[in-house]
C-alpha positions in Angstrom: 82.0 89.6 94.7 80.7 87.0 97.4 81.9 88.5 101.2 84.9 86.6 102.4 83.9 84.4 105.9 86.9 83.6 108.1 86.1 81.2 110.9 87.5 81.7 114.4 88.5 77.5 115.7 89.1 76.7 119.2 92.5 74.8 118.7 91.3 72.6 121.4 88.4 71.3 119.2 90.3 70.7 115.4 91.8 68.1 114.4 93.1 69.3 110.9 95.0 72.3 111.5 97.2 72.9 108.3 94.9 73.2 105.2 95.6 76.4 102.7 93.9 79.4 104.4 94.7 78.3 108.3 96.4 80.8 110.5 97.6 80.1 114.1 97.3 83.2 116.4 98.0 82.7 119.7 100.4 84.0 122.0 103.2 81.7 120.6 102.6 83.7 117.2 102.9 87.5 116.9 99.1 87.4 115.8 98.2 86.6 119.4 96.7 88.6 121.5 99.6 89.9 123.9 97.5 91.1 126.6 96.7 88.6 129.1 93.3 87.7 130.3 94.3 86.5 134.1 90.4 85.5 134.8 87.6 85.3 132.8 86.2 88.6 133.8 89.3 90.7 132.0 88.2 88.9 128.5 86.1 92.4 127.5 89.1 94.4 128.2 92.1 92.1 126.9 90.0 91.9 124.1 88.9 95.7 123.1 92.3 96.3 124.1 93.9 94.0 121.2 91.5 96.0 118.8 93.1 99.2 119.5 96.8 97.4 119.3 95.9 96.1 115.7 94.6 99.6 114.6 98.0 100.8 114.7 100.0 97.7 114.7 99.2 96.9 111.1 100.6 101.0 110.4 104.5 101.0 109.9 105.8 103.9 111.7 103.6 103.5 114.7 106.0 102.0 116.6 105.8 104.6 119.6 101.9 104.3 119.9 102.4 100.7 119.7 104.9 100.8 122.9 102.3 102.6 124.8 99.3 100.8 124.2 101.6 97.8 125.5 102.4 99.3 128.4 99.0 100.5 129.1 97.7 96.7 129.1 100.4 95.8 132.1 102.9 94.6 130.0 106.2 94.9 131.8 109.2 96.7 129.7 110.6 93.2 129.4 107.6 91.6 127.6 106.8 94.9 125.8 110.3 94.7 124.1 110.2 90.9 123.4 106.6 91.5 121.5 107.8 94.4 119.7 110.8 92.1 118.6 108.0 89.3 117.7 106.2 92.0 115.3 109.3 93.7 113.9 108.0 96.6 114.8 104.7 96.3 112.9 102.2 93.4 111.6 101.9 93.3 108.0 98.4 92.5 107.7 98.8 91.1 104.0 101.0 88.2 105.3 96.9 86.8 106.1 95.7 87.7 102.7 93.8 84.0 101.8 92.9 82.9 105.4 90.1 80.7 105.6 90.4 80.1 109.3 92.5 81.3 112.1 93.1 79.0 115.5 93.7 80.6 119.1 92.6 78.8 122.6 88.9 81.1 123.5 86.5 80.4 120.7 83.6 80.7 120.5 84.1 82.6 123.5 84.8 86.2 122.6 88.5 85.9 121.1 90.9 88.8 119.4 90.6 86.3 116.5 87.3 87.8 115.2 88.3 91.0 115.3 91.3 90.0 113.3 89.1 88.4 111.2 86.8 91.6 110.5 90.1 93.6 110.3 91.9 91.2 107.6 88.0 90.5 105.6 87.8 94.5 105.3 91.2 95.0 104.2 90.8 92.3 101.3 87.6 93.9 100.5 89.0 97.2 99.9 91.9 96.2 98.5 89.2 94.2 95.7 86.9 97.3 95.3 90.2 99.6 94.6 91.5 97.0 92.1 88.6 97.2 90.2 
């Protein structure tokens, strides 16, 4: 069992977005990252901050914990509601299952994209060894 490798593209820098395995995940998909980084400085924070949001986002029922962490990274009640409404409530972390290469706007920069990447990679190689 080979370890899966899921590259992070700047979508600036690709040309040939749309092959089996590619995954947008910006902001205009609910796989973005919905904290904002205002200036370049706040990219540690938006970023560790999106890595607690997926912990629980990918867990239905965590809805509540969800809200908070939203509102903890400055979102107003207005955005908060409209990104919960994106999700539907959750992220079903399977919907990814077979990516090969997910595009957002900061790579190679640090993006939320590699932690999704880690996140989706360990899920699929659990989900392998359990199936065995």
């Amino acid at each position: 069992m080979g370890d899966p490798v899921i590259e992070v593209i700047n979508m600036h820098q690709c040309h040939d977005f749309g092959k089996p395995g590619d995954f947008r995940c910006d902001r205009e998909t609910k796989w973005g990252n919905p904290f904002i980084m205002y200036e370049t400085r706040m990219r540690d924070r938006v970023c560790d901050l999106y890595e607690t949001y997926l912990d629980f986002a990918i867990i239905p029922g965590e809805e509540a914990t969800v809200r908070k962490l939203l509102t903890v990274g400055n979102l107003t009640p207005t955005q908060v509601n409209m990104w919960m409404e994106k999700m539907n409530g959750h992220l079903d972390i399977n919907e990814l299952k077979g990516a090969k290469r997910l595009f957002c706007w900061c790579a190679p920069s640090r993006c939320h994209c590699h932690y999704l990447a880690k996140t989706i990679e360990n899920i699929t190689t659990n989900q392998e060894v359990l199936n065995v």
